[in-house]
BAKOL-623332 format. One record per residue (C-alpha): x, y, z. Coordinates in pm, whole numbers, padded with zeros to 5 digits, always signed. Layout:
XYZ/...
***
This chain:
-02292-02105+00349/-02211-01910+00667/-02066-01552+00539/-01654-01484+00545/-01530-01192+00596/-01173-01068+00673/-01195-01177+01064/-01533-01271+01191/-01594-01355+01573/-01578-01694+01616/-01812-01634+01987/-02189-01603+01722/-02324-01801+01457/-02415-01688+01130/-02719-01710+00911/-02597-01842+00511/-02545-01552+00252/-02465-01587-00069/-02107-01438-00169/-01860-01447-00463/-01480-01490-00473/-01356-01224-00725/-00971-01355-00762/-00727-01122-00888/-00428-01257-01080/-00445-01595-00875/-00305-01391-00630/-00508-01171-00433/-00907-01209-00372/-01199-00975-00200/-01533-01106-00149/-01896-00962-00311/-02183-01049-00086/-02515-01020-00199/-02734-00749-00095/-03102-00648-00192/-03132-00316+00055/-03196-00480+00354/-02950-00477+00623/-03023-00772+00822/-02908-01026+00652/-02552-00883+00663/-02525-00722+00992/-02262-00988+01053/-02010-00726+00921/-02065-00577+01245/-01862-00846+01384/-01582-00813+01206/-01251-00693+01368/-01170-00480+01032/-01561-00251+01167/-01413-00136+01522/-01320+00246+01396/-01748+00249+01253/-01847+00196+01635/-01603+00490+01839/-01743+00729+01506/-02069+00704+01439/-02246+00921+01153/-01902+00975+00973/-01772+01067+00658/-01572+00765+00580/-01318+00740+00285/-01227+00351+00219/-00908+00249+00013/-00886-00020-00194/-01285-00113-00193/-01236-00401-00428/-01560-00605-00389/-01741-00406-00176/-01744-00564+00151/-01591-00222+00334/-01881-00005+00139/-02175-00246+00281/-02003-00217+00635/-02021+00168+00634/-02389+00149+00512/-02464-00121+00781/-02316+00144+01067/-02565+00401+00841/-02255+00660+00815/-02314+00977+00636/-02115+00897+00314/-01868+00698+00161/-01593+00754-00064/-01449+00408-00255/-01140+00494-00420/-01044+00144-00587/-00759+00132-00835/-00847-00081-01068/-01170+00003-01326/-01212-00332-01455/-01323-00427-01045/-01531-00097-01014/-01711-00246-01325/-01714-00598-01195/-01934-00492-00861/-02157-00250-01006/-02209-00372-01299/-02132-00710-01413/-02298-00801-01036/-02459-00502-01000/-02783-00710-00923/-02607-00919-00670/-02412-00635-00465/-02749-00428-00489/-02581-00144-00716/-02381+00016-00397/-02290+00290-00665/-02719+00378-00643/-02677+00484-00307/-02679+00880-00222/-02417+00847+00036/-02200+00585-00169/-01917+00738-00409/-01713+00563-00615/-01364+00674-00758/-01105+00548-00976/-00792+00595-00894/-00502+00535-00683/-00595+00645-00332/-00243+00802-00240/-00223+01001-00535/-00576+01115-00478/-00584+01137-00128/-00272+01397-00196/-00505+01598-00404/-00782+01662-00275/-00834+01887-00038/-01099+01738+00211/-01116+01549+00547/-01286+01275+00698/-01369+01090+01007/-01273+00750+00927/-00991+00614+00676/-00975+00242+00631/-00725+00019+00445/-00809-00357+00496/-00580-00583+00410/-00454-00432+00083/-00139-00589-00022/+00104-00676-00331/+00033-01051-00330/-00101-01015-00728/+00216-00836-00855/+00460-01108-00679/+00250-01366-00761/+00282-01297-01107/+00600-01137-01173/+00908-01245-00897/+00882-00937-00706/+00777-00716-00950/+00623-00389-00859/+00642-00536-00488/+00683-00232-00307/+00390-00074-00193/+00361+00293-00168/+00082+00271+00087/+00292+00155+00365/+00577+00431+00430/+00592+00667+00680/+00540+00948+00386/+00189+00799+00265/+00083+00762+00671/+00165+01154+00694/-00116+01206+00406/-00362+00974+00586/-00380+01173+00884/-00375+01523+00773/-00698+01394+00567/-00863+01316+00915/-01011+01560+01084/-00913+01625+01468/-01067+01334+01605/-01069+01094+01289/-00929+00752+01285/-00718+00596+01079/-00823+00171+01048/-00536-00059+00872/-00611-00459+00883/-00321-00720+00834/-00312-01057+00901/-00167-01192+01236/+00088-01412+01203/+00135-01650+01545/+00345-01542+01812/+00545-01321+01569/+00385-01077+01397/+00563-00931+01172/+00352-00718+00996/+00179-00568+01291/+00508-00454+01441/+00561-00290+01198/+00288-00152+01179/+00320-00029+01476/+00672+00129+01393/+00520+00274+01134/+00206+00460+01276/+00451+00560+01554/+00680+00704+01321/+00406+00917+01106/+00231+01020+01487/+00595+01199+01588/+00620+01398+01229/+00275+01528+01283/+00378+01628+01646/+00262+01336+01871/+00437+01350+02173/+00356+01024+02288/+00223+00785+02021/+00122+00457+02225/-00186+00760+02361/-00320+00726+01987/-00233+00346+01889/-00485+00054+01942/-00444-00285+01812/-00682-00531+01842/-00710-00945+01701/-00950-01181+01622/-00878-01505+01597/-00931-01786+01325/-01166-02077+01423/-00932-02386+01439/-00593-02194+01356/-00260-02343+01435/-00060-02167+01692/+00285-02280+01512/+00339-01956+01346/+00341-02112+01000/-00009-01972+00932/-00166-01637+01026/-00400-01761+01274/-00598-01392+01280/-00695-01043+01158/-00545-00784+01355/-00650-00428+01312/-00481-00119+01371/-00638+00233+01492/-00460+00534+01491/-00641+00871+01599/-00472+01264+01563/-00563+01307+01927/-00514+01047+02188/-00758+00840+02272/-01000+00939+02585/-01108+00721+02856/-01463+00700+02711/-01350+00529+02360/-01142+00260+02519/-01402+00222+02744/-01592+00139+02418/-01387-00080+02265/-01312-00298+02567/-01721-00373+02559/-01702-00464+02232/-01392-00695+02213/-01536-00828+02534/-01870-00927+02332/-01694-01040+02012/-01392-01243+02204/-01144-01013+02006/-00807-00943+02166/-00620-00631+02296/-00310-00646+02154/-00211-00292+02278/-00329+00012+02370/-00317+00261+02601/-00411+00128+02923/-00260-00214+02772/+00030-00414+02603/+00009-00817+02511/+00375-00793+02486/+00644-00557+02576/+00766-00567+02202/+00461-00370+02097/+00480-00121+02416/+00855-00067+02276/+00784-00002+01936/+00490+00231+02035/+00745+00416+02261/+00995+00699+02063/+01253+00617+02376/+01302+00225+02291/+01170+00268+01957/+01516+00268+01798/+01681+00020+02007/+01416-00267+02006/+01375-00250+01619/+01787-00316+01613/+01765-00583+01818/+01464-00796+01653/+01559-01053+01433/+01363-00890+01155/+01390-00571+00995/+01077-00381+01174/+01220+00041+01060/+00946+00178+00947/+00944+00160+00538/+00993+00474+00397/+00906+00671-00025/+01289+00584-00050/+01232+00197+00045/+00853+00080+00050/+00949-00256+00057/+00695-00303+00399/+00641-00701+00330/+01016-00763+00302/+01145-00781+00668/+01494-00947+00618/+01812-00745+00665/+02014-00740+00322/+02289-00980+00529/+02072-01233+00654/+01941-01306+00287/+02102-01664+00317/+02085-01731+00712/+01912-02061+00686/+01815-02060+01077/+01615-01739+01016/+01443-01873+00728/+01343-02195+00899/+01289-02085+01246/+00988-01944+01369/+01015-01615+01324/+01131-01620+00973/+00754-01715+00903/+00608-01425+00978/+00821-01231+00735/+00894-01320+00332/+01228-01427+00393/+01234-01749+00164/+01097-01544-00132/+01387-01284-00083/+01603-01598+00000/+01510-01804-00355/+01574-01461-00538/+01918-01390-00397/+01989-01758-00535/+01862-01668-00860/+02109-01409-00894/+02409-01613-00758/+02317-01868-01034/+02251-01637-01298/+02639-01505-01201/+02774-01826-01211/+02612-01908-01560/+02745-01627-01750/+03063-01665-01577/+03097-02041-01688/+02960-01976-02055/+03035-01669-02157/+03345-01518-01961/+03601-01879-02128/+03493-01856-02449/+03613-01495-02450/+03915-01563-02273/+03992-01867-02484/+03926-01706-02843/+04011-01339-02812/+04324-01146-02892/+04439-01052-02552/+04613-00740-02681/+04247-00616-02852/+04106-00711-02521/+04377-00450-02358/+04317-00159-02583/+03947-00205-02512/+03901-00200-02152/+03815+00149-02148/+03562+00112-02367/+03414-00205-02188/+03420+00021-01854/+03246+00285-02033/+02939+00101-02212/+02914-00073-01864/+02871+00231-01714/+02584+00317-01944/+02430+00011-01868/+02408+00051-01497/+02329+00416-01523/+02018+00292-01739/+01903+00037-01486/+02016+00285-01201/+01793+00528-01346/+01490+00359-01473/+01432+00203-01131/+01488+00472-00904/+01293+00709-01145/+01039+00497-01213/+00951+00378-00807/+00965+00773-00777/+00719+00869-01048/+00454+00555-00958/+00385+00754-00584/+00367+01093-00769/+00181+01012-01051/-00028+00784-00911/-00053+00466-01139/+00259+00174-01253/+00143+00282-01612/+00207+00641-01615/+00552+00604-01409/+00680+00332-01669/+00562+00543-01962/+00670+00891-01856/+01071+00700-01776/+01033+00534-02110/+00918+00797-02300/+01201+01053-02125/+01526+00770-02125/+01464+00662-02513/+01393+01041-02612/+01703+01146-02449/+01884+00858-02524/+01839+00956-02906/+01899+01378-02879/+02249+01217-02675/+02351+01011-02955/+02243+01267-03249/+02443+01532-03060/+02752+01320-03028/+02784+01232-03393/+02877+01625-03419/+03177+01535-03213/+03496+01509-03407/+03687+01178-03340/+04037+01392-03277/+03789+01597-03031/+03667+01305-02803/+03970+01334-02523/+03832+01647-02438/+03503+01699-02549/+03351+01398-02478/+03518+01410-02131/+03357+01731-02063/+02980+01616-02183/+03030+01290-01958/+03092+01514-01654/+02801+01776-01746/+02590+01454-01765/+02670+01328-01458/+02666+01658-01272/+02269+01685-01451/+02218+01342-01284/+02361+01432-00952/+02156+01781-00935/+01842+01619-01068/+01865+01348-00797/+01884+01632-00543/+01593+01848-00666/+01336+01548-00788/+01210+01481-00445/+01175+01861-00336/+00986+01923-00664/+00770+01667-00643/+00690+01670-00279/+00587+02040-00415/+00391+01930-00665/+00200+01627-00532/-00143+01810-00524/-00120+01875-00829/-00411+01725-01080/-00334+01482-01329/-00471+01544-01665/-00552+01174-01769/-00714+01027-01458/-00931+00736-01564/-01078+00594-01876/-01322+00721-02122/-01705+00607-02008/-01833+00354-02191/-02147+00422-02426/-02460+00394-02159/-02735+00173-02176/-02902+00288-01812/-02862+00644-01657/-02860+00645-01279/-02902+00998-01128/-02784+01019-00768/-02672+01282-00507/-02389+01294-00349/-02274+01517-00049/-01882+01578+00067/-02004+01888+00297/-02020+01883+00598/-02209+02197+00846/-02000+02282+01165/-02071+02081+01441/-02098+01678+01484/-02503+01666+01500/-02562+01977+01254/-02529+01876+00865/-02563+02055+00576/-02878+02006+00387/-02712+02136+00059/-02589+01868-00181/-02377+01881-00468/-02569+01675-00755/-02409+01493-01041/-02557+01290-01289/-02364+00987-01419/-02448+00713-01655/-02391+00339-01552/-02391+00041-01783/-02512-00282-01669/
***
């Protein structure tokens, strides 16, 4: 049937291709399209809103994150760019496209210019030590951990104004920075903050004026409603280190003018003055206080970027219904704020009479201290363990390796704590158990201070166990690949680095 892709121009019509739907954990999905090395029959990707940043650099060294099925590899090759680097989190889809389907996606991993890398494209994009001309993120979200799991793992480490400040110093002076989301009707949440956020990240790197490097551009969905209940397009997001010169916009307006995409800002242009504000470091500030939703840019200290509601507007029903509360995931943050009022009320209704009714209220008395103290462990468990562990994911680059290193650290220490306090003498505990509970909590207090500087410090660093073993080969595929590049835009170095890897199919 005609080909999808993430937002299409409705203004051509398309020849059939044959694609698959590779759904991830019912909750998230990419696309593999079927490819046999000639470009023709998917040159439609050159109408897609999620390609502008291919057309203002052409010949480019372009570094994709989250390449999932592929679709953002076959767009580079269809703009013929120098190389490609597909850094994709998850081994099990690496596997899936080139080799389960290998035959169908025309083994993208075969081509010299293609590279692909397994890993989590924060954590390696703080690594290495390399630039490129394009950086695209389309459309990669959290849907499969919520959808799964209640807000599990929902914050997203790719959306804060810290990870933004990697992107760009891994562009080189004129490189571009390309970030799809979905449009949401006349309220788009996402986008705005979006916008917030590339704003935010321009002024740390020294932007004086942001809106001079911000374009946003839409496509819209054949049929959609215009309610707001429904995205009704793709909108894409380009951010460049230098502003952007007459001759590029110029550019672009051609091609949205051709495609029947939309300006939604840029510089020459705003489709509302709530993007023009947001893009501007004077009204920034005041027009994100007075929206309805919470636009601040997310930051490593609260990546939450899909939750938009203000902590006391969790049960404000006429947000949640109205129109605007659409475009953000209020009811999800509303159904889980009931959860936790009933979960309150339960254990107040079952557990706290039954204690009341069969206790001795004098053993009750002499106990409290010790109720206030195990309570206090409690919280400083959960206290820890989350803050630590939403920490550790960004710096170590993978859920696993965060949840095992707090794990292994809490229960190790846990047991050296209670070894150690069996030497304590009962008759001792007024004073020496005092004195241990203060050391530990001035060893909490100082490593809450120094954690961020150390690992900020450290973030380059390499980590030792970065992907899975190979499996045992039953095809070796030799290819080149180059990330070199010879001064000059036109002049490029003829030297390549070779590696030989073996593929299983």
């Amino acid at each position: 049937r005609p080909p999808e892709g993430w937002g299409l121009s409705t203004e051509f019509q398309y020849d059939p291709v044959p694609q698959l739907l590779l759904d991830i954990d019912a909750g998230a999905g990419t696309r593999l399209t079927k490819f046999d090395g000639d470009l023709a029959p998917v040159d439609f990707l050159r109408r897609d809103v999620t390609s502008l940043a291919h057309f203002l650099r052409p010949n480019a060294d372009v570094l994709i994150v989250g390449s999932g099925g592929g679709r953002d590899v076959l767009t580079a090759l269809v703009f013929d760019q120098a190389s490609v680097r597909a850094v994709e989190m998850n081994p099990e889809i690496v596997d899936a496209v080139n080799d389960t389907f290998g035959v169908l996606n025309g083994h993208l991993d075969r081509d010299p210019r293609v590279d692909f890398v397994v890993d989590e494209a924060r954590s390696y994009l703080a690594r290495i030590d390399e630039e490129f001309d394009i950086l695209q993120i389309s459309l990669i979200d959290t849907w499969a951990a919520t959808a799964a799991g209640a807000f599990v793992l929902s914050e997203n480490s790719l959306y804060t104004v810290e990870a933004y400040e990697i992107f760009l110093k891994r562009l080189r002076d004129d490189g571009v920075l390309s970030v799809s989301r979905r449009y949401q009707g006349n309220n788009p949440g996402e986008m705005l903050r979006l916008t917030t956020l590339a704003a935010r990240a321009l002024l740390n790197a020294g932007a004086e004026n942001p809106r001079d490097h911000i374009v946003i551009t839409k496509s819209n969905f054949a049929g959609a409603t215009q309610d707001g209940s429904e995205p009704d397009g793709v909108a894409t997001l380009l951010v460049c280190r230098r502003p952007f010169v007459a001759q590029e916009l110029d550019q672009l307006d051609a091609n949205l003018a051709e495609n029947g995409f939309e300006i939604v800002l840029s510089p020459r242009f705003a489709g509302s003055d709530l993007f023009a504000e947001l893009a501007d470091p004077e009204t920034m500030d005041a027009a994100i206080a007075a929206h309805a939703l919470n636009l601040a840019p997310p930051t490593d200290d609260s990546p939450f970027f899909f939750n938009m509601l203000r902590f006391r507007d969790i049960f404000n029903e006429q947000l949640r219904n109205d129109e605007i509360g659409r475009a953000g995931n209020l009811k999800a943050v509303y159904i889980l704020g009931l959860l936790v009022l009933v979960v309150f009320a339960m254990t107040l209704l079952l557990i706290v009479p039954p204690l009341v009714l069969t206790l001795d209220w004098r053993a009750i008395r002499s106990a409290s201290r010790f109720v206030a103290y195990f309570a206090g462990i409690g919280l400083g468990f959960m206290l820890v363990e989350i803050s630590q562990l939403q920490r550790l994911i960004v710096f170590l680059g993978h859920p696993v390796y965060g949840l095992t290193v707090v794990l292994f650290a809490v229960l190790l220490s846990s047991g050296c704590g209670s070894f150690a306090s069996a030497r304590i003498d009962s008759d001792q505990l007024g004073t020496r158990g005092v004195q241990v509970l203060i050391g530990l909590l001035v060893a909490l207090l100082a490593y809450a201070r120094v954690s961020p500087f150390s690992m900020d410090a450290f973030a380059p660093a390499t980590t030792p166990a970065t992907s899975r073993p190979p499996r045992r080969p039953r095809h070796s595929v030799s290819w080149v690949t180059s990330h070199s590049r010879a001064s000059g835009r036109s002049a490029r170095s003829t030297a390549k680095a070779s590696k030989s890897t073996s593929r299983s199919w």
